[in-house]
TORSE-360818 format. One record per residue: x, y, z of N, C-alpha, C in turn; residue number from 1. Coordinates in nm, 4 decimals. Example, Ala and Ser with C-alpha at 12.3 -4.5 7.8 and 13.67 -1.06 7.14 Angstrom:
2
      n.c1      n.c2      n.c3     ca.c1     ca.c2     ca.c3      c.c1      c.c2      c.c3    n
    1.3190   -0.5690    0.7800    1.2300   -0.4500    0.7800    1.3200   -0.3300    0.7800    1
    1.2850   -0.2250    0.7080    1.3670   -0.1060    0.7140    1.2900    0.0030    0.7870    2
This chain:
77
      n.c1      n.c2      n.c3     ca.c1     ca.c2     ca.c3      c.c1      c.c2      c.c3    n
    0.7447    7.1767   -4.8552    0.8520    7.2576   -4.9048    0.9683    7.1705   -4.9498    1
    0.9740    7.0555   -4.8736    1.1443    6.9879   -4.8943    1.0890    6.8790   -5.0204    2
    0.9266    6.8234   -5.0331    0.9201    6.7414   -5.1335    0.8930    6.8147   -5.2846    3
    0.9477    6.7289   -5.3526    0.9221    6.8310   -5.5109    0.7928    6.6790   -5.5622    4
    0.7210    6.6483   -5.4922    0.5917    6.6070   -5.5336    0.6195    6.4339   -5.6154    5
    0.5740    6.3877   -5.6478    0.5907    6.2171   -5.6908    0.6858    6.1611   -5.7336    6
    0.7866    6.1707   -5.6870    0.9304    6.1034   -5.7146    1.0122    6.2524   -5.8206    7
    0.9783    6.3519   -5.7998    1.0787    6.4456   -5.9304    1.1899    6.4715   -5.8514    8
    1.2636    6.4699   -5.9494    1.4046    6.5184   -5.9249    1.4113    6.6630   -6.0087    9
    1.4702    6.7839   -5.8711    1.4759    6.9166   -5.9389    1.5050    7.0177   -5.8287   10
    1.4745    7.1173   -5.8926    1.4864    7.2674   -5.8459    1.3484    7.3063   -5.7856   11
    1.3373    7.3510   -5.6739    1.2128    7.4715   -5.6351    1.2246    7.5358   -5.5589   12
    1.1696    7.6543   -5.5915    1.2135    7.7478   -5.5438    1.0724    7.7931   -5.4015   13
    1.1286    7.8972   -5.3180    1.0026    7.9339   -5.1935    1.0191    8.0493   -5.1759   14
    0.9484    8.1353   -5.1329    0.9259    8.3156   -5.0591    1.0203    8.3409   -5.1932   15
    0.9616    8.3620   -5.2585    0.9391    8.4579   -5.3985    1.0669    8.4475   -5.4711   16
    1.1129    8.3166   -5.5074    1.2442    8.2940   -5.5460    1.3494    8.3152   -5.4845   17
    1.3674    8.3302   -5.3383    1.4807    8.3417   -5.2455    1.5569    8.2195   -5.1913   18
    1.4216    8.1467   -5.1493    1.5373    7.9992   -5.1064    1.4617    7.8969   -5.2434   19
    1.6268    7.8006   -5.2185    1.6013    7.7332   -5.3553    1.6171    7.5648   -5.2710   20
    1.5304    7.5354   -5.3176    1.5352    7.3821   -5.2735    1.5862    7.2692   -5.4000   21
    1.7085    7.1762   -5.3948    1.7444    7.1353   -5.5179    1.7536    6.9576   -5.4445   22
    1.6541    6.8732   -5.5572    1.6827    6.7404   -5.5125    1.7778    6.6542   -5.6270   23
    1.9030    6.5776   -5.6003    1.9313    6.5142   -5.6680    1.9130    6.3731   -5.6462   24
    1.8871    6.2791   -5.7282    1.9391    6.1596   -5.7102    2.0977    6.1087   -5.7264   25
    2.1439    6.0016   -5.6423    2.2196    5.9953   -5.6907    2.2145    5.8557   -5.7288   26
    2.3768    5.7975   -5.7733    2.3786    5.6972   -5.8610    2.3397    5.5554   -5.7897   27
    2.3745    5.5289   -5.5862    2.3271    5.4804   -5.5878    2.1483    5.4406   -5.5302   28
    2.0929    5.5122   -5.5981    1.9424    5.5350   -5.5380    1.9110    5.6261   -5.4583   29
    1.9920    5.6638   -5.3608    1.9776    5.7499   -5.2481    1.9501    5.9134   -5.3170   30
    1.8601    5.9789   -5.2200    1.8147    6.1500   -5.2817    1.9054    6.2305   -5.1897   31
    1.9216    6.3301   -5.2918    2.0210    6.3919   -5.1783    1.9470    6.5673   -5.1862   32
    1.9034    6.6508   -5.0739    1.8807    6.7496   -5.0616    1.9466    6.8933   -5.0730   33
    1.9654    6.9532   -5.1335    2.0128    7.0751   -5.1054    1.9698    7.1459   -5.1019   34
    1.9783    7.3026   -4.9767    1.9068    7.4175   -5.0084    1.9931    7.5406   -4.9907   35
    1.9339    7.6710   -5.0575    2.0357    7.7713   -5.0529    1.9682    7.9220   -5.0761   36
    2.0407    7.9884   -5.0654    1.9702    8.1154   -5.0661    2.0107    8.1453   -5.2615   37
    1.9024    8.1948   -5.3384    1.9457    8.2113   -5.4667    1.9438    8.3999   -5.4991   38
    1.8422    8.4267   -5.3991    1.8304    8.5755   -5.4054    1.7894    8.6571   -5.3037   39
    1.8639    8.7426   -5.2004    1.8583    8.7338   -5.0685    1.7413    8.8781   -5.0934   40
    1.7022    8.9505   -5.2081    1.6505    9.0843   -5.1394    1.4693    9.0589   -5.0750   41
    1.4529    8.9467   -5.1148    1.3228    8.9169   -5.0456    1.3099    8.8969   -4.9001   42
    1.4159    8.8352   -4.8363    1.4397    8.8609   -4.7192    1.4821    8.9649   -4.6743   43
    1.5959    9.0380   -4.7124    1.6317    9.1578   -4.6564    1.5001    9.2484   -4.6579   44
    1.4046    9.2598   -4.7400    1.2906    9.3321   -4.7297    1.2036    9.3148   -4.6516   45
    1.1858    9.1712   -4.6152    1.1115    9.1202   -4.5129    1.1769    9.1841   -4.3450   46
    1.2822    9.1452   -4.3473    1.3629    9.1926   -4.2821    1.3487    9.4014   -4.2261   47
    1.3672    9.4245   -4.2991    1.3367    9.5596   -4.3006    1.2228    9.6207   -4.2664   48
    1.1219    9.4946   -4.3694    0.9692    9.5772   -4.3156    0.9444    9.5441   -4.1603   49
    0.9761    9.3752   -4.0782    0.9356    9.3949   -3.9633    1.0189    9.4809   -3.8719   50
    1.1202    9.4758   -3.9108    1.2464    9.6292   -3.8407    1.0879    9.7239   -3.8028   51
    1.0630    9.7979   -3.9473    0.9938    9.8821   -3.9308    0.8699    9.8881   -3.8502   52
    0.7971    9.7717   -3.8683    0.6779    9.7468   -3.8082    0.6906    9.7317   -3.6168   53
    0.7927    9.6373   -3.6216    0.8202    9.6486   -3.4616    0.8579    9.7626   -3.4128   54
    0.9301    9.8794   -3.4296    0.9695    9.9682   -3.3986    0.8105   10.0483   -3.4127   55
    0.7732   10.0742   -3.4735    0.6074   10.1650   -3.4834    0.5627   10.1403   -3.3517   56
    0.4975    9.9475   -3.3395    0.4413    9.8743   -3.2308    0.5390    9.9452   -3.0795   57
    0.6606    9.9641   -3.1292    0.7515   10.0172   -2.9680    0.7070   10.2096   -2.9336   58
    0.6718   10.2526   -3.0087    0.6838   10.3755   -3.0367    0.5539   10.4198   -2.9716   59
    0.4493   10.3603   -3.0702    0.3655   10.3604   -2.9973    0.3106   10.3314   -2.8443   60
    0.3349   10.2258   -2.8218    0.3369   10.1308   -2.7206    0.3590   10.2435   -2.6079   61
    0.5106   10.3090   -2.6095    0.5575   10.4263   -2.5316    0.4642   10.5756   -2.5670   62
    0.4087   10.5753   -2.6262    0.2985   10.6938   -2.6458    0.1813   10.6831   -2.5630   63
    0.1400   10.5670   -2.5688    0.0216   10.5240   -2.5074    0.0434   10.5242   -2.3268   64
    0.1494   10.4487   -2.3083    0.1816   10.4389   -2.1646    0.2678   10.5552   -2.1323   65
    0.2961   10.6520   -2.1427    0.3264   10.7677   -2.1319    0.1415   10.8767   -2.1000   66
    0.0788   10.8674   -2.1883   -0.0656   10.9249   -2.2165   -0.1142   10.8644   -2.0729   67
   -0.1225   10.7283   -2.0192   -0.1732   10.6733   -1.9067   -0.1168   10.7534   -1.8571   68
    0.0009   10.7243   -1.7969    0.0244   10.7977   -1.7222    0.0380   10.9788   -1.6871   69
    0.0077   11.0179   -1.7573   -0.0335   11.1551   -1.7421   -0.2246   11.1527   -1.7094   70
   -0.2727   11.0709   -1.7401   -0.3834   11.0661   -1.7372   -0.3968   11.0536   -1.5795   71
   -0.3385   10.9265   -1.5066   -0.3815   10.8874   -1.3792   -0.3246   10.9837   -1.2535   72
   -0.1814   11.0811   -1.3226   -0.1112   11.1611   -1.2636   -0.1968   11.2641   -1.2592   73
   -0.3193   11.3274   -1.3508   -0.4212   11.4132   -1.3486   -0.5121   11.3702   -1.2648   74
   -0.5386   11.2805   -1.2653   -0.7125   11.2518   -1.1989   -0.6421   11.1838   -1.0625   75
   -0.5538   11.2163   -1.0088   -0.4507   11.1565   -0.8608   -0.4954   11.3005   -0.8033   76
   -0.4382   11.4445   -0.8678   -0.3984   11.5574   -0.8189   -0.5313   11.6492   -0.7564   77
């Protein structure tokens, strides 16, 4: 991710044009790195979808162990 491949000097981008990786040289030889966010809604979506996904996994999770326990509270009585 941080190399731009056989000595280039440039821009590249990662996760669908969101972070931007920029290498410069400078004057005296030394590379200098920068990185930055260029377009945040790929994350915020990412963001959102596992929001969503973990919350399902919790929801469920409490459906199921709720169901046990009515189950073992039946076959106790």
């Amino acid at each position: 991710m941080f190399s731009t491949g056989s000595d280039d000097v440039g821009v590249r981008k990662a996760f669908f044009g969101s972070l931007v990786f920029e290498t410069v040289e400078k004057t005296n030889g030394a590379t200098s790195i920068t990185t930055g966010i260029d377009n945040p809604v790929p994350i915020v979506i990412l963001f959102v979808v596992l929001t969503i996904v973990f919350t399902m996994m919790q929801i469920i999770y409490r459906g199921l162990k709720q169901r046990r326990d009515e189950l073992l509270k039946m076959s106790g009585s």
